[in-house]
N, C-alpha and C positions, 0 to 999 in steps of 0.2 A: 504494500500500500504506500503509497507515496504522500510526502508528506509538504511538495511542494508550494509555495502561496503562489497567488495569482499575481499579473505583473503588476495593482495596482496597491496590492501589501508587500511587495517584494523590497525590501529595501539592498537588499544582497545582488553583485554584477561584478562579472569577472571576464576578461577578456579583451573589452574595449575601450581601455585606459587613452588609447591615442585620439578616441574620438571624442573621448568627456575634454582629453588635453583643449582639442581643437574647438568645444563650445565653449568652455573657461575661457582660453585666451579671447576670444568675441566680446564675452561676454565683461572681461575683465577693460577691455580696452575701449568697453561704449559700442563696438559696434552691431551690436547684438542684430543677426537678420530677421525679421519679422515672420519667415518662412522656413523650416528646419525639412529635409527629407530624410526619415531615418526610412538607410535600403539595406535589405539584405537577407540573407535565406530566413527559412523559419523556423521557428523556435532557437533563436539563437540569443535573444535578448532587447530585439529590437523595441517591445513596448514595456520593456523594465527600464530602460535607459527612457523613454518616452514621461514614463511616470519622476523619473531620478529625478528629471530636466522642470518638470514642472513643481512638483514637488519644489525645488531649490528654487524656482522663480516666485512663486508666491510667498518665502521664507525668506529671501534672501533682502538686507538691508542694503539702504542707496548707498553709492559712495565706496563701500567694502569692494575690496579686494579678496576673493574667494580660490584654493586651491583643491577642494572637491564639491559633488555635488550632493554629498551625503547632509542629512538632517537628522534633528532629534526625530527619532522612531516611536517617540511618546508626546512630540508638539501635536497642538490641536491640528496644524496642515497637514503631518502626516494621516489622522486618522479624516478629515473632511477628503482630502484627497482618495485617499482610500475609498470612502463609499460615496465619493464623485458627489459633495453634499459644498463643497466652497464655493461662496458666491463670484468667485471670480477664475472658475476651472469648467470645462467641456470637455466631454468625449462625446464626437461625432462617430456612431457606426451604425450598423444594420440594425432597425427594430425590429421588434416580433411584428409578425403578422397579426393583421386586423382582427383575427380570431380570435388567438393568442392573446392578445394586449384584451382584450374582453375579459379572459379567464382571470387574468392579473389584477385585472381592477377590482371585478367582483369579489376576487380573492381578499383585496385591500379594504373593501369596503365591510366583507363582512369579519375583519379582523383577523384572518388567518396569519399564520407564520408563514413568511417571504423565505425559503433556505434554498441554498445552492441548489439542491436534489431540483424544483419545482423550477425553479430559472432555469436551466440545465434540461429540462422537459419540455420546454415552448420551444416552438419554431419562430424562427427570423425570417424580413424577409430576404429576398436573394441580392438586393442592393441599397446602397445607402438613398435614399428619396430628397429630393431638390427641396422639399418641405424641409425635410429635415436640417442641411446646409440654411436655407433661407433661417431657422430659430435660430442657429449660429450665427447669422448676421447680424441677425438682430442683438443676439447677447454681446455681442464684440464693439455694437457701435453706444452702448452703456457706459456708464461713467463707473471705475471699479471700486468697490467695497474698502481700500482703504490708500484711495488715488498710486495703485500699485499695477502689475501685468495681470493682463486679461491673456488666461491659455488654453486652448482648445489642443488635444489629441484625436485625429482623424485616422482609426483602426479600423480596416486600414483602409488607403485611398485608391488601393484597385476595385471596392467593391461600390466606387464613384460608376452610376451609368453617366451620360454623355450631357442630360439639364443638370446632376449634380454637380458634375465638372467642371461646367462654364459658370457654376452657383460660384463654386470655390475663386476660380480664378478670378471671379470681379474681387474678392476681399484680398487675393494677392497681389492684383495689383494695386488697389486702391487699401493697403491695410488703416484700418486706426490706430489712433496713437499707442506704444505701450501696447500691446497686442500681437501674439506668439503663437504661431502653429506649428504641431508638431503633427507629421505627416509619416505613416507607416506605410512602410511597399515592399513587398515581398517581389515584386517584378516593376521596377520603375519605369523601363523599358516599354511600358503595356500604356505609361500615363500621358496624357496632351503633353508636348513638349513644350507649351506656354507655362505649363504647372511645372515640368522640371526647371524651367529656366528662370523662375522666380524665388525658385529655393536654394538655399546653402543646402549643401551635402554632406551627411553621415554615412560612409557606407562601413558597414560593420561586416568584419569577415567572420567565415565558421569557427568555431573555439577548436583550439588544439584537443587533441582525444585525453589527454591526463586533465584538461578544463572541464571537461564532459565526464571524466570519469569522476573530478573531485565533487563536482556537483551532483553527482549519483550517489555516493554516500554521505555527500548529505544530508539530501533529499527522501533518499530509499536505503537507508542505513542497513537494515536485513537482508539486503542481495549481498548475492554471494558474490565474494571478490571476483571468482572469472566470468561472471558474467557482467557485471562493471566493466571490466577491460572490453572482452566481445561486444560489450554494446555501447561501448563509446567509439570504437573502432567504426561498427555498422551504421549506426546515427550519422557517418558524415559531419561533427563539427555542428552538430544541433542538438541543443540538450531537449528541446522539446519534445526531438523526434527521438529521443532517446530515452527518455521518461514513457513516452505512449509508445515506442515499442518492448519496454520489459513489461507495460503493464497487459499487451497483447501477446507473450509469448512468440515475439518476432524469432529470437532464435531458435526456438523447436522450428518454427516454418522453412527460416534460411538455411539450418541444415539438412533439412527434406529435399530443398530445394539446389545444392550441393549435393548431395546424394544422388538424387535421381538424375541432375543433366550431366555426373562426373564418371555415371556409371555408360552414358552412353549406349549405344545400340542395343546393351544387358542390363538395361535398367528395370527394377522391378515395375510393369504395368500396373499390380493391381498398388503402389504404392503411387504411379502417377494418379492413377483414378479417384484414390483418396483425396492426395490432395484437392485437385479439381473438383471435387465434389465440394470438400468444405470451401476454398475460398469462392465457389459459386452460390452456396449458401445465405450469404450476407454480405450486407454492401461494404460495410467496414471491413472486414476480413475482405475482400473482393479487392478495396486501395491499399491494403498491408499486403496483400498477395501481388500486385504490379507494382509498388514500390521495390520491395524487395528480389523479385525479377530482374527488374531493371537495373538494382543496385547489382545484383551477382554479374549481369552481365558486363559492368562498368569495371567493376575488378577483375573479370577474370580476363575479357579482352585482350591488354597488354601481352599476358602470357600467354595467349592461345598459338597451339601446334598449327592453328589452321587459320589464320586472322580474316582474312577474308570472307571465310566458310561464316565465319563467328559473327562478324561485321553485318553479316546478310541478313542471319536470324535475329542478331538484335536489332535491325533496321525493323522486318517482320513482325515483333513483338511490340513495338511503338504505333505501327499501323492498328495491329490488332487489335491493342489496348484501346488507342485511339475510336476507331469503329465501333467495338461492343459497348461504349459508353453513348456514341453520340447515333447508334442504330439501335441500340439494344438486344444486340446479339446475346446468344446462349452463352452465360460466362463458364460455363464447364467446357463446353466445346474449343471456348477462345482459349481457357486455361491449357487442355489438354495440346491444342493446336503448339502453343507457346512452348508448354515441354518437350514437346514432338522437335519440335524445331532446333534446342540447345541441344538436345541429346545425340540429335544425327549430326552433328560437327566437333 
């Protein structure tokens, strides 16, 4: 069980000391930009550092010269921040659906307890709404709470449709005064290049695997050391994805999945079939089952006796992926088709 907090109790970030360096200096020298892009893979810390950032704006005295962005973890900013309750703090992202937000009210109204489990149960919708953005303008063109920074977190701003976007981009170019966005992207690449080109850049790399691991026992202190190593190793430089794959049992899958394409043309069938079955079974097992495909394919490549052979089917396997999601193809077939594919090369 993991014992992780959310990025917006997190007060703990490791890794990306060169990028806190480079908002300090900004921030130290007056020129603080109005627009921040924190970019970079996921779950690597991006909306911990988002929360560090505002967290220390809203704390921090004029004038002072400050060398981290650390706060007391018992001031009252830390905990308004926390459950997003300061009058001078926004997080912009996807609401529940119209359903949903009904369940919640009624929930509130007739005095129930609000707990993670029950948040955690409601659907969102699939994008941030131009309404939404528009209340943010509104909050931003406010005079602040204690003539200090007004800071908005936008988590993240890939999930901007196209009226949100152009919402956003009017407040970056025309920001108010004292007024700070922090801007989350897991693919920056994806956003209007009028939104990249108004922001200063964060770009946070993947944590080294002993960063990933240290924050596993942390986090999940009763895992077993080898699999701490194996799964800071597998994560790729992302504790996120490293945390929700011990808590999925990614390496029982990965080494099924080593097994059966290492064994090649003698590979056991009725063990491909297994698999295939489960990860067709359910949608989440279904993206732990193509991530990790993808991931064996990426490592083993370099080494292969046959690079080319290998090249093909991992081309193959990206297409397939691709299709069974956006036709809704039989994902045991896609599955099977996939191991079929590593095994013969």
């Amino acid at each position: 069980m993991t014992t992780a907090l959310s990025p917006a109790e997190n007060a703990y970030l490791i890794g990306h000391d060169e990028e806190i360096k480079l908002f300090l200096s900004a921030y130290n020298a007056g020129a603080l930009h109005h627009g921040w892009l924190i970019c970079g893979d996921e779950g690597i810390g991006k909306a911990t550092l988002a929360y560090k950032i505002a967290r220390f704006l809203l704390s921090a005295k004029a004038n002072e010269t400050y060398s981290s962005l650390d706060i007391d973890t018992n001031s009252p900013v830390f905990a308004q921040v926390a459950q997003k309750s300061h009058p001078d703090f926004k997080v912009l992202e996807r609401d529940f659906t119209d359903t949903d937000k009904k369940k919640l009210i009624k929930a509130i109204n007739q005095g129930e307890e609000i707990d993670d489990d029950m948040l955690q149960g409601l659907k969102r919708s699939s994008v941030i709404k131009v309404d939404d953005v528009r209340n943010v303008v509104s909050f931003l063109t406010k005079k602040s709470f204690n003539d200090s920074w007004r800071v908005v977190i936008v988590d993240s701003t890939d999930d901007l449709n196209t009226s949100s976007a152009n919402a956003l981009l009017k407040v970056l170019e025309e920001p108010p005064a004292k007024s700070i966005l922090l801007l989350i992207s897991h693919n920056p690449g994806r956003l209007l290049p009028t939104i990249r080109s108004r922001c200063a850049k964060l770009t946070l790399k993947g944590l080294k695997d002993e960063e990933v691991a240290s924050l596993l026992r942390r986090y999940m202190p009763d895992l077993a050391e080898k699999n701490v190593k194996q799964l800071a190793h597998l994560a790729g430089g992302s504790i996120g994805r490293a945390l929700r794959y011990a808590e999925n049992d990614a390496l029982d899958m990965y080494e099924r999945i080593q097994k059966i394409c290492y064994a090649g043309t003698k590979c056991d069938g009725a063990l491909m079939v297994e698999l295939a079955n489960e990860a067709a079974a359910d949608e989440d097992v279904w993206d732990l089952f193509a991530e990790l495909i993808c991931r064996f394919a990426r490592e083993t490549l370099p080494d292969s006796a046959h690079p080319d052979d290998f090249y093909v089917a991992y081309e193959e396997t990206l297409k397939i992926l691709d299709e069974t999601v956006r036709l809704n193809m039989d994902k045991k077939q896609a599955a099977l088709q996939i191991l079929s594919s590593f095994t013969s090369c």
